[in-house]
Structures are given as structure tokens and as C-alpha cells.
C-alpha positions as CSV (number, residue, x, y, z in Angstrom):
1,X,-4.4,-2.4,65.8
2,X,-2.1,-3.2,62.8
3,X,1.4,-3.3,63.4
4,X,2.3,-0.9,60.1
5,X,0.1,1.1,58.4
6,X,0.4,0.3,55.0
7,X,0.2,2.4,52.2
8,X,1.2,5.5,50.6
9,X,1.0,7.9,53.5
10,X,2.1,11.6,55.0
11,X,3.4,11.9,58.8
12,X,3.3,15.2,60.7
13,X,0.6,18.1,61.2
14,X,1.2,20.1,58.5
15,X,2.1,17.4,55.9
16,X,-1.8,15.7,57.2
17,X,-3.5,19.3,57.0
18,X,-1.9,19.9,53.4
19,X,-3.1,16.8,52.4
20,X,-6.5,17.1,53.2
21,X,-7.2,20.0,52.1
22,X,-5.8,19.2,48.6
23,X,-8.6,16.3,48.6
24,X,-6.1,13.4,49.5
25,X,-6.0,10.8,52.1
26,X,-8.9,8.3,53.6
27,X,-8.1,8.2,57.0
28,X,-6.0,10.4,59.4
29,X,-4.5,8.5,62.6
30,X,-3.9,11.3,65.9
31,X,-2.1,10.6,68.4
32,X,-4.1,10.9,72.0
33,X,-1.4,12.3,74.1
34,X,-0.8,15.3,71.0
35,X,-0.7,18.6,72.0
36,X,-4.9,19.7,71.4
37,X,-4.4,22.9,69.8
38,X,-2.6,21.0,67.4
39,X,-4.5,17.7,66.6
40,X,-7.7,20.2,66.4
41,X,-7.5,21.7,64.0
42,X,-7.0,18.6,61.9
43,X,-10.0,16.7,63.6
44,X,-12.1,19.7,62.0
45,X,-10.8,19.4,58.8
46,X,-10.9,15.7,58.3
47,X,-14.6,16.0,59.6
48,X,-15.3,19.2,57.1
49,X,-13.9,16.4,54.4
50,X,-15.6,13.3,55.8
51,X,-12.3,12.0,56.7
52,X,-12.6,9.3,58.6
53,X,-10.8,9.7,62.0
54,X,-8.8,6.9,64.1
55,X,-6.8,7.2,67.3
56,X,-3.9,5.5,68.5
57,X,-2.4,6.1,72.2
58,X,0.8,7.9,72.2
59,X,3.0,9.6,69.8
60,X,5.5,7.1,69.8
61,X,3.1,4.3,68.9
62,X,1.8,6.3,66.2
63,X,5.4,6.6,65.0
64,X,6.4,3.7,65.1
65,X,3.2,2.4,63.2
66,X,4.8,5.0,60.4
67,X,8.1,3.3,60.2
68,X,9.9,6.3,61.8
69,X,11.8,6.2,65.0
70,X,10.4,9.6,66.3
71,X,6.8,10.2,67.8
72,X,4.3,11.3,65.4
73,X,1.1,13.4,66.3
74,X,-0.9,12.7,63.3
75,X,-0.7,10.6,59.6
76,X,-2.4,10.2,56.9
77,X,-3.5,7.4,55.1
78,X,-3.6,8.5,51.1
79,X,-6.2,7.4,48.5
């Protein structure tokens, strides 16, 4: 995986599911070890928007591929 994402980009469940449903964003990153109720709801939208989907392995990771120093259960890439 890269070691940044790069790229204009929105960190967080609600900033992801905003997003998307305003039409932005290529590709949403979850977080494997994010709570499910959470992180399903945006796997349904990014699939009802043929948003293509990636996973990375833990929160932190995720995070840290953001630039931020906290865990992070989803991003999103925008176009």
C-alpha cells in the first residue's frame, strides 16, 4: 500500500457519507477493525454510487495514511 494517500480528501464517517452522497470522491478507504454498524452503511453507499471500495487493516494505519495522528475508520479520496 502507499505510504500517504494523496490528494484532496475527507477523513471520518460522516464527512465520507456526506461526500458521497453529494456525488464526490473516487474511492473510499475503511478501516477493517471499524466498528460494522458504522463502516456499513458507507460500504452501501459507495456501492449504490459505484464507489470503488479499498481496505486497509486498522484504524491507526488508515490514519496515519491521512496525515492525522488519530485512528480513522473511513476516508475518502475526492474527484
Amino acid at each position: 500500500m502507499v505510504n500517504r494517500l494523496s490528494g484532496k480528501k475527507v477523513v471520518g464517517i460522516k464527512q465520507t457519507i456526506k461526500s458521497i452522497k453529494n456525488g464526490e470522491g473516487s474511492i473510499v478507504y475503511i478501516a477493517k477493525d471499524a466498528d460494522i454498524k458504522l463502516v456499513n452503511s458507507v460500504e452501501k453507499l459507495a456501492m449504490e454510487n459505484s464507489v470503488q471500495i479499498a481496505y486497509v487493516d486498522t484504524m491507526k494505519e488508515l490514519g496515519k495514511l491521512c496525515g492525522i495522528d488519530v485512528g480513522a475508520a473511513s476516508a475518502l479520496i475526492l474527484e
